[in-house]
C-alpha positions, 0 to 999 in steps of 0.5 A: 491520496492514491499511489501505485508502486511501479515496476521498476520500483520492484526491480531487485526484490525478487517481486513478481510484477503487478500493481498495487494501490494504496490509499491514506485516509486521514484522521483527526482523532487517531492516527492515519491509516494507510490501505493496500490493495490489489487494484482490480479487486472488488469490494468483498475480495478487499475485505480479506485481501488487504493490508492496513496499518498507521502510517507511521509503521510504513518507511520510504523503501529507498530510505531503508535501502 
């Protein structure tokens, strides 16, 4: 599953204005991941430049608020 994160999502969090992508690979043995990227990066720069975790350590930003 891809998801992009709009701007008008951002609005109020002092966030600069770009996208990111993220994708859930799910698991069977082991809990799904969730990957966030820079869409335009390549394959090396998302090797460095990423964030990854459990989906259960991610919450629904409009949940929290």
């Amino acid at each position: 599953m891809k998801e992009t994160i709009s701007s008008e999502e951002q609005l109020g969090t002092g966030a600069e204005n770009y996208e990111l992508v993220s994708v859930v690979v799910e698991y069977d043995e082991r809990p799904n991941q969730c990957t966030i990227y820079h869409p335009d990066s390549n394959a090396i720069e998302r090797m460095s430049s990423w964030i990854s975790a459990d989906t259960e350590c991610f919450v629904d930003l409009y949940a929290e608020r």
